[in-house]
N, C-alpha and C positions, 0 to 999 in steps of 0.2 A: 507370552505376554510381553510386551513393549515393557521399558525401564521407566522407572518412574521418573521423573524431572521437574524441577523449577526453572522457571524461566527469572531473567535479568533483561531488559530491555531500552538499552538506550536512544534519549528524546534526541539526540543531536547535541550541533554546538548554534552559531547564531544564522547558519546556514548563508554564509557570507558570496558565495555563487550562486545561490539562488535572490539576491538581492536583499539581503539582511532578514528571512523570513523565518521563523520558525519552522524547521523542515521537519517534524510531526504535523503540523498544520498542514502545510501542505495537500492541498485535496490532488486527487490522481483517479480517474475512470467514478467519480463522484465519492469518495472515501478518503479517507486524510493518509497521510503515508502510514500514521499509525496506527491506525485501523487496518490497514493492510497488513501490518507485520504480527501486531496481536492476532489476528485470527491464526496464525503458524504456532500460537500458543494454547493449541484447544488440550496438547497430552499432557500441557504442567500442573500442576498439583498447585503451585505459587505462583505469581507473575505480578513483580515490581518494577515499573517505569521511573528511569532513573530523568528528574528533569521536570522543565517547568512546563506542564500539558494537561488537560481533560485528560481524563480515565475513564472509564465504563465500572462499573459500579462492582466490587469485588476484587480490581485490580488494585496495588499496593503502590503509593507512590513517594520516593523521597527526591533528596538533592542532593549531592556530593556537595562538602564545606570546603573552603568556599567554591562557588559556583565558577563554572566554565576552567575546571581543574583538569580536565581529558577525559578520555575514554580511561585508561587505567583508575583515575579515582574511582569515575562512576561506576564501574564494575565493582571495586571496594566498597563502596557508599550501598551497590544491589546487595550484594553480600551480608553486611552489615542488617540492610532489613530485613533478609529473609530469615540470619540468627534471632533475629529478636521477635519474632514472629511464635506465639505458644506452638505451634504445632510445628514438629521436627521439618528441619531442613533436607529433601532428597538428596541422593549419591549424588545426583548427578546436577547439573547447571544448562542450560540454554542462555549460550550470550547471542544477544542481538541486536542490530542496528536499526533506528527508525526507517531509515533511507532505503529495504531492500524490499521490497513489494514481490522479488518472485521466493520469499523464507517461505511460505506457503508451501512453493512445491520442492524447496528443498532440506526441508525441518526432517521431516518422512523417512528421506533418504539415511541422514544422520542417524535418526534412531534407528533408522534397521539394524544399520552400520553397527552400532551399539550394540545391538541385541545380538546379532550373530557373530559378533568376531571379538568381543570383546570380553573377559569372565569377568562375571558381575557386573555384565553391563545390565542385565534384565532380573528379576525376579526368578522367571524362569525364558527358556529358550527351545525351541528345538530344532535337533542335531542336526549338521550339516553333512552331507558326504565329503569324506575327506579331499581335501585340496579343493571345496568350490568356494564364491567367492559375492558378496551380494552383489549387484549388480551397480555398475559406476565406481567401482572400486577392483583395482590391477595395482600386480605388482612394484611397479612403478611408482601409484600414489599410496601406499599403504606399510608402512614398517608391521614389523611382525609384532600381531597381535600377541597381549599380556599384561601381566599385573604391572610392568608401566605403564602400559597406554592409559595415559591420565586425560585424553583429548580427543576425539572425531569433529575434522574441522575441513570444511566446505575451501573448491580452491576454484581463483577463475582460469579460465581461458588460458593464461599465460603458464598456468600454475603456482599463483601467487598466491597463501592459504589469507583465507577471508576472517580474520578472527573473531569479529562478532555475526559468524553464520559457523557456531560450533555448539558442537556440546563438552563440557569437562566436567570430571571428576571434583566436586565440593570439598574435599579434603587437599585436593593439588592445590585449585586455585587458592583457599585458604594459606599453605603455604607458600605459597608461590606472593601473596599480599604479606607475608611478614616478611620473607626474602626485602623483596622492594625497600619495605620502609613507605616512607612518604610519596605517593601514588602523584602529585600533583603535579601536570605540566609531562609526568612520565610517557611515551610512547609506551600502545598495546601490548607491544611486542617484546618490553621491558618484562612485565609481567604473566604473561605467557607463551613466550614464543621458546623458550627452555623445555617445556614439556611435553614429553611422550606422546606423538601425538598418531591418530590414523590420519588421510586426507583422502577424502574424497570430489571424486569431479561429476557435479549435476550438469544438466544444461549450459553452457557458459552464458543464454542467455539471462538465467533464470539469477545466477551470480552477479548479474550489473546493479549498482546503487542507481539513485537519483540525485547526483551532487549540483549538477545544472540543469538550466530551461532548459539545454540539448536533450540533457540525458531524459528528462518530462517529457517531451514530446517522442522519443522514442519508445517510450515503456506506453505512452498514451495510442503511438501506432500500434504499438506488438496487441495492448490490450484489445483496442476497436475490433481490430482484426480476428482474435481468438474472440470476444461475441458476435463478433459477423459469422465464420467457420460455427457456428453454434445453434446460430439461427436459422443458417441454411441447413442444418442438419436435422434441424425436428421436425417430425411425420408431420404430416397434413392433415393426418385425422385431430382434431381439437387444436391444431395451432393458429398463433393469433396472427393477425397482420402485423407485418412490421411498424413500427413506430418511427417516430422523428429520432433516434437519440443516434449517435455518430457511427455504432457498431452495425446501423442497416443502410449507410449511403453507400451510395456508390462509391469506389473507390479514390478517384480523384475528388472530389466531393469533401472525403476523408482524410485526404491527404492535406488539401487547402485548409479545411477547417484546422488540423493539429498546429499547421504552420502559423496560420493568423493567429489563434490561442495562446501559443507559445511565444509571438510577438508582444503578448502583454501579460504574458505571465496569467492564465487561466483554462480551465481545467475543459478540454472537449464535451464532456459527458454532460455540463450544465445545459449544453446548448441544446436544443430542443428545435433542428431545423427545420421538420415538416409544420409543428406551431408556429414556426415564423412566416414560412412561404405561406401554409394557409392565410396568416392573418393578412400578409401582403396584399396577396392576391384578391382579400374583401372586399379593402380597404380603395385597389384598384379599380374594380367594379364600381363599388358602392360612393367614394368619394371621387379620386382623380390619380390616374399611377402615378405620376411624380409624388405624390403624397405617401405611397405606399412605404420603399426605402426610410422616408422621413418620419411616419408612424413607429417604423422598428426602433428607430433611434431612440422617439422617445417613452417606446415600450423597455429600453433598456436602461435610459435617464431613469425612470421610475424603481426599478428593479435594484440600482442603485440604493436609489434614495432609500427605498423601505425592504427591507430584512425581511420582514413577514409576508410579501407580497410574492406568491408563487407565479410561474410565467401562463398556467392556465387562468388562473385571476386576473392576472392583467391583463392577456387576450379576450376574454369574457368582456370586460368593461370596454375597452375600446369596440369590442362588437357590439355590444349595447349601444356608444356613441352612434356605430354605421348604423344600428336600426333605425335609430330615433331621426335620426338626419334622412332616412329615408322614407320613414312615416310622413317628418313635414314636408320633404318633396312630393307625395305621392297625393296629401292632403293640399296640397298648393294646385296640382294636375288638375285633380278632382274640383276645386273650387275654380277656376281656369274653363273648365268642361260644362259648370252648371251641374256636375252630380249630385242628385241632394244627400 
């Protein structure tokens, strides 16, 4: 059986590289960042958002006092709600950062980690041959498993351990927040970087934040790409046609759009290129091409303006404009001709 765990989850700071944005807001491959990193939390038992953000309904959410105090409060401040929460707080802890969209596929990893090398990491376990080793885990990144090991903590590329892509022991960190004292303005690493720890190395891609539009648009290539590789992969028996959305363009296609996106700070996935071109090319027919370009604009003026207006809505209406304009053309022909 897998260990049981709470998750902690922090919303960020004022995301001051990405242009002052909330960086749980954030949308990425159409999903907010934090949407991305909660779904890495389907094995916790508890999951509190530390931070000022929407939740999905069942998630717990507070604030470290006062606000924009670091990452060490806000792990204090998670802490703090999952004690106070009726139902016992697990062994174990999942800290995590809003900003990591690949925790998904490296949440997994950690708890294996957990389960096999660690006593009491799990409920139950079973046994390994002696001297084997779970996989992404060597001697090199790993101190010898035992009742220190208070920590399984995710490291990148460099080898730098990622402290909120770990799991820890609920009793360490607990002492590890009275050691401290006053968390505010403290570095992570003040508060857990003392502790027993295993490391393990995922992917190094899988390890990258999102601190900049750079870093967006590279997680927005890796994504396109892994649902392109996906669509080209399913049978033909019952698969659909590809759709407008960035993961079935062609590549250069793919490329260009991430770049102009990332020019203004927005997300590929909204775009919907083939409902563009289609309506262009209507609107070319039906009105006059130079018009066409100039419709998208202000098919996006609109989309702007109103919230509630989805992009198939507003292609539908502007079609309806080309019919009707071609009704009266066709009823002008016709009166032109004598057709009664």
């Amino acid at each position: 059986m897998r260990p049981v765990v709470d998750a902690v989850v922090l919303a960020g700071g004022a995301g001051r590289r990405l242009g002052g944005v909330s960086k749980g807001e954030v949308e990425l491959a159409g999903q907010r960042l934090m949407d991305h990193v909660l779904a890495a939390t389907g094995a916790a038992r508890q999951v509190v958002v530390v931070g000022e953000v929407p939740v999905p309904e069942g998630v717990l959410l507070t604030r470290e006092e006062p606000p924009g105090g670091g990452p060490a409060a806000g792990v204090v401040a998670g802490l703090e709600r999952l004690a106070a929460q009726p139902r016992p707080s697990a062994d174990w802890v999942l800290l995590l950062a809003c900003d990591l969209p690949g925790a998904d596929e490296v949440v997994p990893e950690l708890l294996a980690v957990l389960e096999e090398k660690v006593p009491g990491g799990a409920s139950s376990s079973a046994a390994m041959p002696p001297g084997a080793a779970p996989p992404n885990v060597t001697p090199s990144d790993a101190r010898p498993p035992g009742p220190n090991t208070q920590a399984v903590v995710a490291v990148d590329g460099d080898g730098r351990p990622q402290w909120l892509l770990g799991a820890y022991r609920r009793d360490a960190l607990a002492a590890a927040a009275d050691r401290l004292g006053d968390p505010q303005g403290r570095p992570l690493r003040a508060l857990v970087g003392e502790l027993g720890r295993i490391e393990v190395r995922p992917a190094p891609a899988a390890v990258e934040d999102v601190d900049t539009w750079s870093d967006h648009a590279r997680w927005t290539d890796r994504l396109m790409r892994e649902e392109h590789a996906m669509s080209t992969e399913t049978p033909s028996s019952g698969a659909s046609a590809p759709d407008g959305r960035a993961g079935h363009l062609p590549e250069e296609w793919r490329t260009w759009l991430t770049e102009v996106c990332a020019a203004f700070h927005l997300d590929p996935a909204q775009v919907d290129v083939r409902a563009v071109l289609d309506l262009t090319k209507e609107v070319a027919h039906g009105v006059d091409r130079p018009m066409a370009p100039v419709t998208a604009f202000v098919l996006g003026l609109a989309l702007a303006k109103d919230p509630e207006l989805s992009m198939t809505d507003g292609c539908e209406r502007i079609s309806a404009v080309v019919a009707a304009r071609e009704g009266v053309q066709d009823a002008a022909q016709d009166d032109a001709k004598g057709t009664p």
